[in-house]
C-alpha atoms as a printed R data frame, in Angstrom:
   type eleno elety resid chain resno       x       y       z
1  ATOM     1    CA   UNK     A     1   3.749   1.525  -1.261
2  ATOM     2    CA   UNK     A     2   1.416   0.808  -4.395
3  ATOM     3    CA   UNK     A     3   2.577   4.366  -5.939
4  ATOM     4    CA   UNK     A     4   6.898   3.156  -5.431
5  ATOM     5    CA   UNK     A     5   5.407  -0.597  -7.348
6  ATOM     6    CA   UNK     A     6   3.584   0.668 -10.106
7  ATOM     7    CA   UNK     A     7   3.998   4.098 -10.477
8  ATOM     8    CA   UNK     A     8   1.593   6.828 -10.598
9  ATOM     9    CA   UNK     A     9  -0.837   8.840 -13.415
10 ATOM    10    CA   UNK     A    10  -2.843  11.876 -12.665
11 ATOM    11    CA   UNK     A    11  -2.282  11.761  -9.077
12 ATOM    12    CA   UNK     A    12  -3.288   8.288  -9.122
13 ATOM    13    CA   UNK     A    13  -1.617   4.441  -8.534
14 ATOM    14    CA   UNK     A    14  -1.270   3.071 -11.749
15 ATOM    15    CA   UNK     A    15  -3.307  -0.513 -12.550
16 ATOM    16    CA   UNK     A    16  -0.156  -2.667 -12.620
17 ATOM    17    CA   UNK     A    17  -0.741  -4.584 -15.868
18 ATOM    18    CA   UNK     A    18   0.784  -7.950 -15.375
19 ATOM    19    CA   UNK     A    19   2.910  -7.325 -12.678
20 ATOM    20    CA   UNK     A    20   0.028  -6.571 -10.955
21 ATOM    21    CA   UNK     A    21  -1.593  -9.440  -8.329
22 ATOM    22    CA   UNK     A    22  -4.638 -11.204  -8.901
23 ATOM    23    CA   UNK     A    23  -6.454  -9.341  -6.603
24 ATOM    24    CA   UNK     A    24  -5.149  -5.833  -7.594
25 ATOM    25    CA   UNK     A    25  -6.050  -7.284 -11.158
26 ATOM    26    CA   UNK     A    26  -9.765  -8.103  -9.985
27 ATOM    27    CA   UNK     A    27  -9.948  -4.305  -7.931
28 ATOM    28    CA   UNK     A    28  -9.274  -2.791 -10.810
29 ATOM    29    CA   UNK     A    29 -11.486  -4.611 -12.966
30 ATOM    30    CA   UNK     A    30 -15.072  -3.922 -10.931
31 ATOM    31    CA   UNK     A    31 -13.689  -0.359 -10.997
32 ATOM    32    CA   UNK     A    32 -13.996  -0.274 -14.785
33 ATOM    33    CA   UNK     A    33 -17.367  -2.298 -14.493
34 ATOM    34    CA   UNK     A    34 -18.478   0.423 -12.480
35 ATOM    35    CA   UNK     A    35 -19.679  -2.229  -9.839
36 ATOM    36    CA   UNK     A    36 -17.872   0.667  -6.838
37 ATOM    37    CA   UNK     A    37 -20.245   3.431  -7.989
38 ATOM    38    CA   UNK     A    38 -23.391   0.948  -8.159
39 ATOM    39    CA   UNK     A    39 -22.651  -0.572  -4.679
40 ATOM    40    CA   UNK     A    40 -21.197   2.158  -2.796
41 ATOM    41    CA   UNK     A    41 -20.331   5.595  -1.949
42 ATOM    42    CA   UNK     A    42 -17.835   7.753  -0.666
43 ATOM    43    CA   UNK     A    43 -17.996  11.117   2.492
44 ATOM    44    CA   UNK     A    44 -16.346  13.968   0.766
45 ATOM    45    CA   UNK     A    45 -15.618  15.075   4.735
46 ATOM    46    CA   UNK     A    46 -12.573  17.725   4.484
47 ATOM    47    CA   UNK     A    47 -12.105  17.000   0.857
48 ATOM    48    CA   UNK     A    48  -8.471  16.693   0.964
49 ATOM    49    CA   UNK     A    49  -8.465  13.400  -0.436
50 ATOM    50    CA   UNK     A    50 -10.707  14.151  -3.334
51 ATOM    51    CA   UNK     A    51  -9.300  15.409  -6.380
52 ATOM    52    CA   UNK     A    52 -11.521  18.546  -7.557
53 ATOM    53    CA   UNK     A    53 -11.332  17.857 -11.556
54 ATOM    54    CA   UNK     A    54 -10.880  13.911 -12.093
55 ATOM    55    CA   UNK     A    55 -12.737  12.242  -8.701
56 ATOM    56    CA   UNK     A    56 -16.870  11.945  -9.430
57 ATOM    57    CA   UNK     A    57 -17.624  13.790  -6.283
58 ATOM    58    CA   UNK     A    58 -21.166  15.545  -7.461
59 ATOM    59    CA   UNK     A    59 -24.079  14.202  -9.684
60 ATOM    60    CA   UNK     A    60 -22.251  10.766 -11.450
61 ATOM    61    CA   UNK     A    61 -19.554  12.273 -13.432
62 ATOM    62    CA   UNK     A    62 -16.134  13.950 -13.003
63 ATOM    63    CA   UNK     A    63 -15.716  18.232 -13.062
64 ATOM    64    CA   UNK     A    64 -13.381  17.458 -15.842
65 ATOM    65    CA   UNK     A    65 -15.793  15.273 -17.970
66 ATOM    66    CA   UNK     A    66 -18.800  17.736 -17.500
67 ATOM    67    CA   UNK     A    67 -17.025  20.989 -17.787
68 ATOM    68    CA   UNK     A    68 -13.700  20.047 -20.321
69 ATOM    69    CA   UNK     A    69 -13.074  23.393 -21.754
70 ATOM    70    CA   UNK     A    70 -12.810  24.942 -18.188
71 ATOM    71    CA   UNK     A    71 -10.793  21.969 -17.030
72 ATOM    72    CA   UNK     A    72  -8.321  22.600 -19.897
73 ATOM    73    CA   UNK     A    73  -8.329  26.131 -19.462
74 ATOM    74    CA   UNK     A    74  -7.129  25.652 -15.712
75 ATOM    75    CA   UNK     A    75  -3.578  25.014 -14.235
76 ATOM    76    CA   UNK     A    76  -4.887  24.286 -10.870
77 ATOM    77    CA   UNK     A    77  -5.583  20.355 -12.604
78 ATOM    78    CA   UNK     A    78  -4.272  18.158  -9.640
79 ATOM    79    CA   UNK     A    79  -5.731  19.685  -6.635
80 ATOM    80    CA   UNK     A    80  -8.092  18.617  -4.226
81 ATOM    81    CA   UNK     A    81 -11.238  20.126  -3.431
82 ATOM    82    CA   UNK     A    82  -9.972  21.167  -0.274
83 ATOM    83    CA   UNK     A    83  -7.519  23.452  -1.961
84 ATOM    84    CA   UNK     A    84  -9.840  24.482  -4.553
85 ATOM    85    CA   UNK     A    85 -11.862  25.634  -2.029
C-alpha cells in the first residue's frame, strides 16, 4: 500500500515528501537521526527480507558502503541475503 502512494527507490518505499502524513513525516525523520539503530535492532532470521548490499545487517554499516567497488562491480544489487546466499 505505501509502495502504490509514494512509489518506490532501491527496493524501498519512498519518504513521501509533503504528501506524506505527519507521522510517516516523523518515521522517517528518527530514521535519518539514526534514533532506530541506537534504540533497536533487527533478527536477520531467513534473510529474505534483508537486502544483501543496502540493509546494515553486519557491524553498523551497509555491504555497499564498506565494500563500493565490489558493490558496483555486481549485478546481483537488489537481492536479499537469502538469495545471495
Amino acid at each position: 500500500m505505501l509502495s502504490s502512494r509514494y512509489g518506490m527507490e532501491k527496493g524501498r518505499n519512498k519518504e513521501g515528501g509533503r504528501e506524506a502524513s505527519a507521522w510517516r513525516r516523523d518515521i522517517y525523520a528518527l530514521c535519518r537521526e539514526g534514533w532506530f539503530n541506537d534504540n533497536m535492532s533487527r533478527s536477520l532470521g531467513n534473510g529474505k527480507k534483508m537486502h544483501f548490499w543496502s540493509d546494515v545487517w553486519l557491524g553498523g554499516v551497509s555491504l555497499r558502503d564498506r565494500f563500493r567497488r565490489l558493490y558496483d562491480l555486481s549485478m546481483l544489487k537488489e537481492l536479499s541475503v537469502f538469495y545471495m546466499c
